[in-house]
C-alpha beads as a LAMMPS data file, in Angstrom:
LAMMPS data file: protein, C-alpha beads

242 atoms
241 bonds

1 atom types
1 bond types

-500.0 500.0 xlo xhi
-500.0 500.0 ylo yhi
-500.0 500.0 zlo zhi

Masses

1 110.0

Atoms # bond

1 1 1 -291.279 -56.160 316.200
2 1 1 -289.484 -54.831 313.165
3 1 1 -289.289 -58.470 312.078
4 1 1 -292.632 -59.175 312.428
5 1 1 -294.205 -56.483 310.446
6 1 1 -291.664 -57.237 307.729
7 1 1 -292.984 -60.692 307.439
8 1 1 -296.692 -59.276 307.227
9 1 1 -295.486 -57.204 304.612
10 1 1 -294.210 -59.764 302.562
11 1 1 -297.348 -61.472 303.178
12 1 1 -298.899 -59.494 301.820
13 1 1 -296.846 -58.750 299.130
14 1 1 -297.527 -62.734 297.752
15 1 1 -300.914 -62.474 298.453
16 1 1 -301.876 -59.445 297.093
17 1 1 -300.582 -59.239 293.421
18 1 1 -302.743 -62.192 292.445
19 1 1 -304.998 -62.230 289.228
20 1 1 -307.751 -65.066 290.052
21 1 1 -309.993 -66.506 287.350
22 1 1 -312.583 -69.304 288.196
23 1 1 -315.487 -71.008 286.688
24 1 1 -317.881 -73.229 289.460
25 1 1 -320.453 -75.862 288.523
26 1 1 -322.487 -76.246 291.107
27 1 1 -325.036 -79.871 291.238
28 1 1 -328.598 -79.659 292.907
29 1 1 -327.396 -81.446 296.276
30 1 1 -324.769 -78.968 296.997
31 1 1 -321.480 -80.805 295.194
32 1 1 -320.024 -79.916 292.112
33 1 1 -316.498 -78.906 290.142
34 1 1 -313.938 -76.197 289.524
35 1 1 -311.502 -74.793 287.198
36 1 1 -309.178 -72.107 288.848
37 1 1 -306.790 -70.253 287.595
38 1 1 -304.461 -67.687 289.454
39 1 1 -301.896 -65.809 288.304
40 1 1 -299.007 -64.817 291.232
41 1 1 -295.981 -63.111 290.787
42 1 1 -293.107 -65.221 292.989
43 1 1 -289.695 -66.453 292.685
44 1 1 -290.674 -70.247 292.316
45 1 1 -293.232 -72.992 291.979
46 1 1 -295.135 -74.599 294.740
47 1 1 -297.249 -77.907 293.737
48 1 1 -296.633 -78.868 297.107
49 1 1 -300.003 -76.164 298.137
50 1 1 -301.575 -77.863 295.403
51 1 1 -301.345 -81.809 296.513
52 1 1 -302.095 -80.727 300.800
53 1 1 -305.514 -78.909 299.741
54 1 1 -306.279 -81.754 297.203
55 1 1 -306.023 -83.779 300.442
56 1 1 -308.869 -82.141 302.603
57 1 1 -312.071 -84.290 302.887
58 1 1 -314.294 -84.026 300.269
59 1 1 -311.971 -81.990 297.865
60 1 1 -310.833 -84.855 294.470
61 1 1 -307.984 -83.128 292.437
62 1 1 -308.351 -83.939 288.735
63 1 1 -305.535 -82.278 287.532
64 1 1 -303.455 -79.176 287.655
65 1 1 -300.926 -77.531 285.462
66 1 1 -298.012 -74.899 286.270
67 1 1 -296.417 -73.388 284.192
68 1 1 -294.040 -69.998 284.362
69 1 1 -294.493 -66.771 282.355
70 1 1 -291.401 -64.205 283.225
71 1 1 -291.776 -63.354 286.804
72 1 1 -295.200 -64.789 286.947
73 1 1 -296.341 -68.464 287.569
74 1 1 -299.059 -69.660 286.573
75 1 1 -301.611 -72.366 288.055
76 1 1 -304.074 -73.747 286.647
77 1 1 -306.230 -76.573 288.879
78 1 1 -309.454 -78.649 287.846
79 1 1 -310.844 -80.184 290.807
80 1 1 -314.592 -81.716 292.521
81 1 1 -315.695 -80.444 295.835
82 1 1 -318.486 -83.047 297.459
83 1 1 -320.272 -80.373 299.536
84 1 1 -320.199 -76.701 299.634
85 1 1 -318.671 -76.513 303.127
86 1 1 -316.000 -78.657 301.730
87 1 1 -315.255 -76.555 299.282
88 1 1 -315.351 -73.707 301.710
89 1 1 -312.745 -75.517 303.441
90 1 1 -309.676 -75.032 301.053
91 1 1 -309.626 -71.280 301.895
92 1 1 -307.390 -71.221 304.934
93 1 1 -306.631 -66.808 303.504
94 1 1 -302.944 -66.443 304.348
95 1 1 -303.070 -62.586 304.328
96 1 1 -306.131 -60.349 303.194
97 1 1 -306.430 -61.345 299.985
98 1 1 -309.468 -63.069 300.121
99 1 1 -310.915 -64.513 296.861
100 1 1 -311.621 -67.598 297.817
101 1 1 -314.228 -66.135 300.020
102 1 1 -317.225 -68.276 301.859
103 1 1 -320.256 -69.764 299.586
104 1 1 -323.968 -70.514 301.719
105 1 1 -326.482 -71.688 299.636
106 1 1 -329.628 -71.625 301.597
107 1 1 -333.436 -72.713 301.266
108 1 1 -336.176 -69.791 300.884
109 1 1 -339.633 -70.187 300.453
110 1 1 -341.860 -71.094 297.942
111 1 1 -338.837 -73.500 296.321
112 1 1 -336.095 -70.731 296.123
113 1 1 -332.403 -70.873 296.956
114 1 1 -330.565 -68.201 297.826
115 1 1 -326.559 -68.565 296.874
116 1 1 -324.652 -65.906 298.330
117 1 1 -320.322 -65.635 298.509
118 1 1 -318.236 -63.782 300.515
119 1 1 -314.979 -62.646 299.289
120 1 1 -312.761 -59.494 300.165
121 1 1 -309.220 -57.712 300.284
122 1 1 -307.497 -55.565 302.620
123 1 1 -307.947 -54.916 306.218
124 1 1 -311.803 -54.555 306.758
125 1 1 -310.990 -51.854 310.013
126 1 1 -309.481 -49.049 307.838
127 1 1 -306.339 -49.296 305.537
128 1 1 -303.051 -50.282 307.317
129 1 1 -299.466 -48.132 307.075
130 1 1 -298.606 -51.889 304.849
131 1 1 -301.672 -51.613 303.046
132 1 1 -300.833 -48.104 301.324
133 1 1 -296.914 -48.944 300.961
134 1 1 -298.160 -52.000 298.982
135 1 1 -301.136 -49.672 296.908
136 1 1 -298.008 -47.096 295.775
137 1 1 -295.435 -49.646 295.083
138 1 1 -298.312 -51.798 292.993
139 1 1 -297.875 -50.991 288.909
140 1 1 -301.456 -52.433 288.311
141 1 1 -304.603 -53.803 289.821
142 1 1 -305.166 -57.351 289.080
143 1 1 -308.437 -58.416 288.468
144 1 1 -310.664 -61.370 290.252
145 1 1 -313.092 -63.109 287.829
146 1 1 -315.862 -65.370 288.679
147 1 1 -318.121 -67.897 286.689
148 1 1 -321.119 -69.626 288.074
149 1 1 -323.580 -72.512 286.457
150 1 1 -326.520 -73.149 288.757
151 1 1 -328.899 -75.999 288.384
152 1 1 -332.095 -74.173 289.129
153 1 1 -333.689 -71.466 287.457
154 1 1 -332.567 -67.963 287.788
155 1 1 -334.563 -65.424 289.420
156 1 1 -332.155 -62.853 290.041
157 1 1 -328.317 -61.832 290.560
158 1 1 -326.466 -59.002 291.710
159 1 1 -324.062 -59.405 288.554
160 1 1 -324.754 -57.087 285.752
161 1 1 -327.546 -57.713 283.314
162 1 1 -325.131 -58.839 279.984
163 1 1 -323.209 -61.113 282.509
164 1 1 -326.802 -62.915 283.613
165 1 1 -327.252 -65.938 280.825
166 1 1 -330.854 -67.100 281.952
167 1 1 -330.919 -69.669 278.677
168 1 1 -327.293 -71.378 280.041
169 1 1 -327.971 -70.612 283.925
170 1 1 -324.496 -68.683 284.188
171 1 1 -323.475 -65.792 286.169
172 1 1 -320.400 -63.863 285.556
173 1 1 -318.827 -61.330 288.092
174 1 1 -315.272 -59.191 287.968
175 1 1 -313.833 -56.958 290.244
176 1 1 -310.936 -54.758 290.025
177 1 1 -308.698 -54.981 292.768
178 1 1 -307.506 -51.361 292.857
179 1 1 -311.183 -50.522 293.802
180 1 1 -311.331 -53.596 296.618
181 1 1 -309.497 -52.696 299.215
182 1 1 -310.977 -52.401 302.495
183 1 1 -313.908 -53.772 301.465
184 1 1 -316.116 -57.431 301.500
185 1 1 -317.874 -58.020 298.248
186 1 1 -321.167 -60.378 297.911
187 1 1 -322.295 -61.947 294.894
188 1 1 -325.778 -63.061 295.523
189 1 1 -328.347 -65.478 293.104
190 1 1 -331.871 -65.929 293.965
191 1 1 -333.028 -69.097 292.221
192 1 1 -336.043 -71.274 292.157
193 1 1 -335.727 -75.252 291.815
194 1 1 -338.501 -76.505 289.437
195 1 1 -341.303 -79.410 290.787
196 1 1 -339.766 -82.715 291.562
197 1 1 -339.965 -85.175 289.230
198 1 1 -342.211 -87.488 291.388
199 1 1 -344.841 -84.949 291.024
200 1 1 -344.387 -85.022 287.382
201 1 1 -344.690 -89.192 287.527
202 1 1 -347.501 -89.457 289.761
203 1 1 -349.541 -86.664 287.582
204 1 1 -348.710 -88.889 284.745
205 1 1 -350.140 -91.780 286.283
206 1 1 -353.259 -90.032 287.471
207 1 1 -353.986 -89.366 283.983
208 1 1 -353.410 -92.759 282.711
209 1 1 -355.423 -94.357 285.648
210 1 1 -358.525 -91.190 284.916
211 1 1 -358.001 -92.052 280.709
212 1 1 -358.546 -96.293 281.382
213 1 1 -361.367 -95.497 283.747
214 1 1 -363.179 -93.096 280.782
215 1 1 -362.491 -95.926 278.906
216 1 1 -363.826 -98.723 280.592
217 1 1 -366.994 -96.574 282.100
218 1 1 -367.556 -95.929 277.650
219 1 1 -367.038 -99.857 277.005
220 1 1 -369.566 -100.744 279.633
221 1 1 -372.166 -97.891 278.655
222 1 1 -371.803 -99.210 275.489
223 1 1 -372.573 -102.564 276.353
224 1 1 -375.043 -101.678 277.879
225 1 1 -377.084 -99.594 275.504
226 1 1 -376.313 -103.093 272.855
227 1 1 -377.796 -105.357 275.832
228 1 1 -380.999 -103.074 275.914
229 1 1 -381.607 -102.779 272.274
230 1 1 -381.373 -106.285 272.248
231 1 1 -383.452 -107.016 275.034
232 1 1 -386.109 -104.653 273.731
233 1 1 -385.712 -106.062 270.088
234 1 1 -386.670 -109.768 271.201
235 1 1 -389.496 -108.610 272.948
236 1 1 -390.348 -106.629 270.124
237 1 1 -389.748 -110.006 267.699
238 1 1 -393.392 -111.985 266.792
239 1 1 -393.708 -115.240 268.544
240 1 1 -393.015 -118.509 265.988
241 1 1 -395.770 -120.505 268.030
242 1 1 -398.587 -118.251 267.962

Bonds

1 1 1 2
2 1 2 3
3 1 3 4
4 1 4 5
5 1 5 6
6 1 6 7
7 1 7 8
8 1 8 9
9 1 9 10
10 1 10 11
11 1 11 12
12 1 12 13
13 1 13 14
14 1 14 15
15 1 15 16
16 1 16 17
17 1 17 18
18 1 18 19
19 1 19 20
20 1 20 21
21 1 21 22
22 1 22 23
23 1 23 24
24 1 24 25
25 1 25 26
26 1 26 27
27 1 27 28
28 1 28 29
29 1 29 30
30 1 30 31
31 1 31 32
32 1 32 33
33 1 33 34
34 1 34 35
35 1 35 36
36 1 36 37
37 1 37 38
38 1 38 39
39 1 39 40
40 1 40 41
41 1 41 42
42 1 42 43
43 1 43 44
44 1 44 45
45 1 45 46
46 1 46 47
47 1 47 48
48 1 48 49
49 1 49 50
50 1 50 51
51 1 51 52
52 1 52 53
53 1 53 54
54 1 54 55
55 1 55 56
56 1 56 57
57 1 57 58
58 1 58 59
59 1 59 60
60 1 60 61
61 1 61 62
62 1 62 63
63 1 63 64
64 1 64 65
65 1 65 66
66 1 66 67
67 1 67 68
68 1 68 69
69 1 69 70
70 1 70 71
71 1 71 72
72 1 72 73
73 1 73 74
74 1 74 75
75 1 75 76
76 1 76 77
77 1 77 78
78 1 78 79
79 1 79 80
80 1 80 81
81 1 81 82
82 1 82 83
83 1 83 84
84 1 84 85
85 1 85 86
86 1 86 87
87 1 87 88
88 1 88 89
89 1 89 90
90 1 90 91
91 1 91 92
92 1 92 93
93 1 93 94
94 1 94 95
95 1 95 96
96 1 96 97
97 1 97 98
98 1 98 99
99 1 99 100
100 1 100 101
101 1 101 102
102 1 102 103
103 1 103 104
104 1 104 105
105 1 105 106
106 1 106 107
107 1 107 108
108 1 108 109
109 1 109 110
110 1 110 111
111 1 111 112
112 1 112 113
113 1 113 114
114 1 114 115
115 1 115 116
116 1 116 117
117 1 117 118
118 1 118 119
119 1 119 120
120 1 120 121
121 1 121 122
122 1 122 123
123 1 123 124
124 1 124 125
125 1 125 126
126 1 126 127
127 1 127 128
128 1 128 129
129 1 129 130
130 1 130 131
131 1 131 132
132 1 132 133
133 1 133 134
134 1 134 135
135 1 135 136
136 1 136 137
137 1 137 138
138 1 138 139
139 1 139 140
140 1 140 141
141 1 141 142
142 1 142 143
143 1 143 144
144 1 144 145
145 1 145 146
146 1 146 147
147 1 147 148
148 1 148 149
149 1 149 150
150 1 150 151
151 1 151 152
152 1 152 153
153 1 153 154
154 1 154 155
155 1 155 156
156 1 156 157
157 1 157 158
158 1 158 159
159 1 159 160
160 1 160 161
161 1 161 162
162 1 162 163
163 1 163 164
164 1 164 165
165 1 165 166
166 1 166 167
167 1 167 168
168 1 168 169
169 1 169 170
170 1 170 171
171 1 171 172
172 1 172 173
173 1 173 174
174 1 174 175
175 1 175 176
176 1 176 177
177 1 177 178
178 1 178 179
179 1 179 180
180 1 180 181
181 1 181 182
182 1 182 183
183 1 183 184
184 1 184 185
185 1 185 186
186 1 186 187
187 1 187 188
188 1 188 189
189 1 189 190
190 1 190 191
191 1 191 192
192 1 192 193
193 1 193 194
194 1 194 195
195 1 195 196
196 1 196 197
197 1 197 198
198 1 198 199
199 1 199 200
200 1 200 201
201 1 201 202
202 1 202 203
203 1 203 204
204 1 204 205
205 1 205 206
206 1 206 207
207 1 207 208
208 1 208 209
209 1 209 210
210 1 210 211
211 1 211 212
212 1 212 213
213 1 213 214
214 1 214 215
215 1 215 216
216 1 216 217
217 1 217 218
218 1 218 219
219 1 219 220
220 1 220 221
221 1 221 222
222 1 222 223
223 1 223 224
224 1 224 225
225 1 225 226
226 1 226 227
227 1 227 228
228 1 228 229
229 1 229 230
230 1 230 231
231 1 231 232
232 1 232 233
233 1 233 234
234 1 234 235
235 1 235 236
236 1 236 237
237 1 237 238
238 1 238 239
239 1 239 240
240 1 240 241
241 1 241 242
């Protein structure tokens, strides 16, 4: 037993002193592409994590860096996710440090899309006898950043109003870990996707068919008028033989 919780202490030891910066591009059918970088204090490297996620379905490493700073080491991954769900699949959260989280991106009415991720720290039924040995023993809260571009428009965010870019369609959000624990945190973006582009086309066609139609119907009035002026001037014309 004494073994045991040792082990989930250590857990969460390697798990919990993480600093976790990412920027997500997310494409209008669901794929897209990441840059992460984390930050975790441990003894030595491990690529090895690296190259078995970069092996789930749908996940294509592009590259990754590591590189050591004092007791820290440093990773640094770009990689493209084909579906959200496959992207959701990387997290397999070895302890309760959660900031990988969940991402649903789900259809609302009138065209909107709802994005909404899930992420969290700490034991969600009440702080553990680990939890506050780890809090006291912890020099500094590290601090979870997150960066999303949508491809729709943006409606509205739960991010804070300088960190809401409506021009670029990016949404920042931080959160400092000392004020996490115990808790799930939700970063939510309503969004609207514009008209598709066949309605754009076929409007553009009704106008050219409604323009050559005005057209013709003026050509043939015209003609018209110029056969009945002519008509009427022949009658109009003195006959030669009489």
């Amino acid at each position: 037993m004494k073994r045991l919780n040792l082990c989930a202490l250590l857990l969460l030891l390697l798990v919990g002193c993480v600093q976790y910066d990412e920027e997500l591009w997310l494409n209008r059918d669901g794929s897209g592409r990441a840059k992460i970088r984390l930050i975790h204090r441990s003894p030595y490297d491990n690529p090895d994590e690296i190259i078995k996620k970069a092996s789930l379905p749908g996940i294509t490493l592009q590259k990754y860096d590591i590189q050591r700073r004092g007791d820290d080491v440093i990773y640094t991954v770009y990689f493209r996710f084909a579906n959200v769900e496959a992207f959701n699949n990387v997290n397999d959260r070895l302890g309760n440090a959660d900031f990988w989280g969940k991402i649903t991106l789900n259809k609302g009415n009138d065209r909107t899309i709802i994005f909404k991720r899930r992420i969290s720290l700490g034991s969600l039924e009440g702080e553990d006898d680990f939890e506050s040995l780890f809090r006291t023993k912890q020099a500094h809260s590290p601090v979870w950043n997150y960066r999303v571009h949508v491809p729709w428009k943006i409606i509205k965010a739960n991010a804070l109003p300088d960190n809401i870019d409506h021009n670029s369609k990016t949404i920042s959000w931080s959160y400092d870990t000392g004020l996490m624990w115990n808790k799930t945190q939700y970063m939510t973006i309503e969004m609207r996707k514009g008209l598709p582009w066949l309605v754009f086309v076929l409007g553009f066609l009704g106008l050219v068919v409604i323009g050559i139609s005005c057209y013709w119907l003026f050509k043939i009035a015209r003609r018209s008028h110029l056969l009945d002026w002519i008509l009427h001037d022949n009658e109009d014309a003195p006959d030669k033989d009489s």
